[in-house]
C-alpha positions in Angstrom: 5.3 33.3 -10.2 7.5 35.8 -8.8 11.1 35.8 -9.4 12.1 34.8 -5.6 9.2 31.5 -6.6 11.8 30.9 -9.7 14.9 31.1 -7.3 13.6 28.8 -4.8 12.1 26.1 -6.9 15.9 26.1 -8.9 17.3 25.3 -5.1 15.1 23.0 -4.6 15.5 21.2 -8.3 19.3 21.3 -7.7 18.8 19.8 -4.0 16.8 17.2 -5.3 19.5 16.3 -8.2 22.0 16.4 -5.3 20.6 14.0 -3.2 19.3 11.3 -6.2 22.8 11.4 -6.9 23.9 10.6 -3.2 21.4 7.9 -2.9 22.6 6.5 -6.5 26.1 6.5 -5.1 25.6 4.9 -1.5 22.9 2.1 -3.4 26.2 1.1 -5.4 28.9 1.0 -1.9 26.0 -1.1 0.2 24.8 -3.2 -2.9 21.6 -2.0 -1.6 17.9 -2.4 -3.4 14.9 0.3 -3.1 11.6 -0.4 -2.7 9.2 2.3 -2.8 5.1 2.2 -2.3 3.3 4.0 -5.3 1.9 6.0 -2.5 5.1 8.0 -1.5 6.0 11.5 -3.5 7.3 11.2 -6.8 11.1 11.9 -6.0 10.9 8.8 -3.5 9.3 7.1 -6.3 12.1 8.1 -8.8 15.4 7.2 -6.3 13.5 3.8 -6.3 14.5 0.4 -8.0 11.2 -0.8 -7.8 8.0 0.8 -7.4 4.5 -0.8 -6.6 2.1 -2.4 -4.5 2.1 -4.5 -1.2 2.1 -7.6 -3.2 5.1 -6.8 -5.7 6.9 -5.1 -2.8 7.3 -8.4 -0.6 8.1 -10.3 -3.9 10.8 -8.2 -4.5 11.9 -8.2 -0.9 11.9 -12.0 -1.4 13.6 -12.6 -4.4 16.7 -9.5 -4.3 19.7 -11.0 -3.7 21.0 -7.3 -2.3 22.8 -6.6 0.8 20.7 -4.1 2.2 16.8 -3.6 1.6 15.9 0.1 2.0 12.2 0.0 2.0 10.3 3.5 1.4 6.6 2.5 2.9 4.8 2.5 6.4 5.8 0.5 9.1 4.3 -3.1 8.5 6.2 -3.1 5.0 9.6 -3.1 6.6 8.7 -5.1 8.9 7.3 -7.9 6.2 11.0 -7.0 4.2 12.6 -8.0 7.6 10.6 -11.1 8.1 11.1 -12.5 4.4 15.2 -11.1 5.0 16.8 -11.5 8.5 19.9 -11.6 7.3 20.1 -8.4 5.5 19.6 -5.4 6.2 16.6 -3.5 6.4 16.0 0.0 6.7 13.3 2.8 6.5 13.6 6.7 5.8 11.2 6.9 9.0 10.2 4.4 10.6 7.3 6.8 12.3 5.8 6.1 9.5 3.0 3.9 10.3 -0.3 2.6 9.6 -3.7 3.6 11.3 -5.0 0.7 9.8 -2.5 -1.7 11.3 -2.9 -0.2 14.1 -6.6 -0.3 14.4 -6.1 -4.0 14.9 -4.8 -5.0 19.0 -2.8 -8.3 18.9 -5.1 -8.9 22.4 -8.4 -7.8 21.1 -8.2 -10.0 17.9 -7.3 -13.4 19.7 -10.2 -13.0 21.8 -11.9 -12.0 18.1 -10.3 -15.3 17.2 -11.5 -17.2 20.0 -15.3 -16.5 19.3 -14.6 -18.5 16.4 -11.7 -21.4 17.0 -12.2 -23.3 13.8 -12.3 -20.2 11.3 -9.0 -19.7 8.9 -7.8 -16.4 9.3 -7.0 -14.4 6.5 -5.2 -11.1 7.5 -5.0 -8.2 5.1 -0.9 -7.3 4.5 -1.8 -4.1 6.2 -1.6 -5.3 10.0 1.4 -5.7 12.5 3.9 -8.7 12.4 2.0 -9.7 15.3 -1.4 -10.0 13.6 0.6 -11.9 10.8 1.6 -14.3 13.4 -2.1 -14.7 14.6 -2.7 -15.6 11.0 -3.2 -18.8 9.0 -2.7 -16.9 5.7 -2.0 -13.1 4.4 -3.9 -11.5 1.4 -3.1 -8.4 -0.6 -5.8 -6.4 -2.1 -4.5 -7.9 -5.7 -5.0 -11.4 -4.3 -7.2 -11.7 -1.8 -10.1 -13.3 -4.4 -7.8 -15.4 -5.3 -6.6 -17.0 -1.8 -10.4 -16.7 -0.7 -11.7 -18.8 -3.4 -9.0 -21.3 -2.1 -10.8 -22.1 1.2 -12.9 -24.9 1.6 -16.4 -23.6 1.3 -17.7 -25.3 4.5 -15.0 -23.8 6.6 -15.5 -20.3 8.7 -13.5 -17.3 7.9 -12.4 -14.2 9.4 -10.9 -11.8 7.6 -9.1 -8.3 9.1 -8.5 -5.6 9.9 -10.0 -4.1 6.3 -13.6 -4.3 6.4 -14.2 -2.2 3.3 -12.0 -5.0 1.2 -13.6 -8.1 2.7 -17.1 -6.9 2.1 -15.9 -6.4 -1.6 -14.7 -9.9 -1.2 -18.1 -11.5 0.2 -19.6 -9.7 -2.4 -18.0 -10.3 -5.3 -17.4 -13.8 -4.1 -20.5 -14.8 -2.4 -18.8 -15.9 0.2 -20.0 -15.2 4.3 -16.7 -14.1 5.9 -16.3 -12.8 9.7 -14.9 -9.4 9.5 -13.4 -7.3 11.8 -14.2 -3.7 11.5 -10.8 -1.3 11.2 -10.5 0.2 8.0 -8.3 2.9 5.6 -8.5 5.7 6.9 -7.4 7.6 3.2 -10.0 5.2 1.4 -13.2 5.2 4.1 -13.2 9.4 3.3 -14.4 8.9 -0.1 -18.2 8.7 -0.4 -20.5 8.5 -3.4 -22.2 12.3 -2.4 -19.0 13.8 -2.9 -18.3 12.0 -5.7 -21.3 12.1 -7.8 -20.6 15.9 -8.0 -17.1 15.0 -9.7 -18.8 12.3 -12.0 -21.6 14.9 -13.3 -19.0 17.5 -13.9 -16.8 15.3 -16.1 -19.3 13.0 -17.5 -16.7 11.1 -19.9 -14.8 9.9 -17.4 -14.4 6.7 -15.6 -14.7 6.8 -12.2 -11.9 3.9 -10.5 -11.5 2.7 -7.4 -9.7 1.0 -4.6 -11.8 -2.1 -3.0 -10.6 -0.6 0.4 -13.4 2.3 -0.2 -16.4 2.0 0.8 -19.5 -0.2 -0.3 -22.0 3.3 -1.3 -18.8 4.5 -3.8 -17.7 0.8 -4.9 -21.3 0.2 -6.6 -20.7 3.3 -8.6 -17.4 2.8 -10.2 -16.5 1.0 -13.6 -13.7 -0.4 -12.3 -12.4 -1.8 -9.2 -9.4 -2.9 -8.4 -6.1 -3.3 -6.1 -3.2 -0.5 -6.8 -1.7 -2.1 -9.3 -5.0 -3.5 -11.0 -6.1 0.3 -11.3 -2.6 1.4 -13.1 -2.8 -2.2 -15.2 -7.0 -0.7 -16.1 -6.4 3.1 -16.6 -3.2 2.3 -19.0 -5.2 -0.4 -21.1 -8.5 1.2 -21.3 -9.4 3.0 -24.4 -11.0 5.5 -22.2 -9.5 9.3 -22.1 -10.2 10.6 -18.5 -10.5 8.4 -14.8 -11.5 9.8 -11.7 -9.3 7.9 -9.4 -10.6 7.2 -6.0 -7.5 5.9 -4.1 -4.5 7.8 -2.5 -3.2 10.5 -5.0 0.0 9.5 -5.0 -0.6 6.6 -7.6 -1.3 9.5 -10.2 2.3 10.0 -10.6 3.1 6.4 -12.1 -0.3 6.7 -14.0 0.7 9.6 -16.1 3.7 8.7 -16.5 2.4 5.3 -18.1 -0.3 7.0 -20.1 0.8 10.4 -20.4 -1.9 11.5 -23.0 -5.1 10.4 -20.7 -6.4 12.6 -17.8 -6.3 11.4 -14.4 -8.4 12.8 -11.9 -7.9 12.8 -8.0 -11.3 11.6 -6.3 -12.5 14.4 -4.3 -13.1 14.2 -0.4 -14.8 16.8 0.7 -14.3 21.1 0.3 -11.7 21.5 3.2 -9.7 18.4 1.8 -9.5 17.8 -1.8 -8.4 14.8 -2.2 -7.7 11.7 0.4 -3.9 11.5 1.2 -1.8 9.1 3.2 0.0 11.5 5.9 2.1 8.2 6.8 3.2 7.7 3.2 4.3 11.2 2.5 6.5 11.0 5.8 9.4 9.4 3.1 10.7 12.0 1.5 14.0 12.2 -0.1 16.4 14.0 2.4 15.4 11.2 4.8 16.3 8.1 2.3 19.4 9.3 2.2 20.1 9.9 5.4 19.0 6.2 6.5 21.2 5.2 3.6 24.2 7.1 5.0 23.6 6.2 9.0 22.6 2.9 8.5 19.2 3.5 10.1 16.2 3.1 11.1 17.0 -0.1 10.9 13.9 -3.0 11.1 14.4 -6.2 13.1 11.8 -8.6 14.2 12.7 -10.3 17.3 13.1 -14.5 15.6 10.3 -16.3 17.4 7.7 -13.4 15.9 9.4 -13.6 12.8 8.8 -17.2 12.2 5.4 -16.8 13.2 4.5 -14.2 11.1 6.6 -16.1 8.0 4.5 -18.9 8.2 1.5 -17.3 6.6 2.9 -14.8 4.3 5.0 -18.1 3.0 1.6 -19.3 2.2 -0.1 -16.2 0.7 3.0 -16.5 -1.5 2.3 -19.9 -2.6 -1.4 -19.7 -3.1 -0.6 -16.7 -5.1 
């Protein structure tokens, strides 16, 4: 490292310092709470109050009894913080920040899915618009969505979106037909066993672990599978050393900090990319929490007839949970 590396990377340490402190001092004037996916960069991680998955996330939104929600995610988080709170106020570091899996899903396209099948339940993944929430009789994170499956009548139909990779796992591991519809995770559909394998071979005492939003071919491979959280709980319990992680990277952070003397591995994708990273995620970084902290915006507000809509079955996940 040359001495101009050393220079910049003190700036950049003492910017950093700078703004934590900022955000630290504006969280105390708005009685404000952050809330910060595992999948953003570790500074966004750090500035947070609570870190973790979709399901702990909207169980936090739920329950704070803060002013202002400040929600460092993608777009259908703040939106599901702003559904569970609409009288506080919500805010995002960008609120660009969305998600092609969401997306992937057309609030048209899926009613006329829905209409194939009028006397299905629909279970919609946590990843999807408020309006795909709204078309929903019930909402499933990756942690939970055995749990709210196993729930439904077994002589009723049931679709299940946009995630097809995670309701396969579900049918599977359930034995349970479901209707999918076919988006999927963009960040989790680029890891494939071929790659893989290569990564496994060269570090034979490792544990390969992985997302149920991968792929079927890698899935039947791994020693573990399980939703974010359900990785960190496995990889800080096991008694093994070294884990190949196949999910987005930026979970690595919280893992080593947890089990600091194990080895954690990022999946690879392929040769040009590494590793599998969430663009979207990374778009939070800490210059622009604080300056949604400090101008009061983006702020997130779901018009009140889609709101109570989409309440309705993330009420219920929450229950059945």
């Amino acid at each position: 490292m040359t001495a101009v590396d050393v220079k910049n990377d003190r700036s950049a340490d003492v910017r950093t310092r700078e703004l934590a402190r900022r955000i630290e001092k504006l969280k105390k004037e708005m009685r404000a709470i952050i809330l910060a996916h595992y999948y953003t960069v570790p500074e966004v991680q750090d500035a947070a109050d609570i870190v973790g998955d979709s399901l702990a996330l909207a169980r936090a939104a739920e329950n704070t009894d803060a002013d202002v929600i400040v929600f460092a995610g993608v777009y259908f988080m703040g939106e599901t913080a702003s559904i569970l709170n609409p009288d506080k106020l919500v805010l995002m570091p960008d609120d660009h920040a969305g998600c092609p899996l969401a997306d992937s899903c057309p609030t048209e396209k899926f009613r006329a899915f829905k209409a194939e099948h009028p006397d299905a339940v629909v279970i919609s993944y946590i990843n999807s618009t408020a309006e795909i929430k709204a078309e929903s009789d019930i909402i499933c994170t990756s942690s939970n969505a055995e749990r709210i499956v196993r729930q439904i009548p077994e002589d009723k139909e049931i679709i299940f979106g946009p995630d097809r990779n995670l309701g396969s796992y579900v049918m599977k591991k359930l034995g349970r037909k479901m209707i999918l519809w076919q988006g999927y995770c963009y960040v989790h559909e680029a890891f494939n066993w071929g790659v893989i394998k290569k990564a496994v071979d060269t570090n034979p005492e490792a544990e390969l672990i992985a997302h149920p939003e991968c792929r079927e071919d890698l899935l039947q491979h791994a020693d573990f599978v399980g939703s974010t959280s359900g990785l960190l709980r496995y990889a800080e319990q096991s008694r093994g050393k070294t884990f190949i992680v196949a999910t987005e990277p930026g979970i690595l952070y919280e893992m080593r900090k947890r089990s600091p003397e194990k080895t954690f591995i990022p999946a690879p994708k392929d040769a040009s990319h590494p590793w599998s990273t969430c663009t979207q995620m990374k778009q939070n970084t800490l210059e622009k929490l604080w300056r949604c902290m400090e101008n009061r915006r983006p702020q997130i507000v779901v018009d009140e007839p889609l709101r109570l809509a989409a309440l309705r079955p993330i009420r219920r996940m929450l229950e059945m949970s």
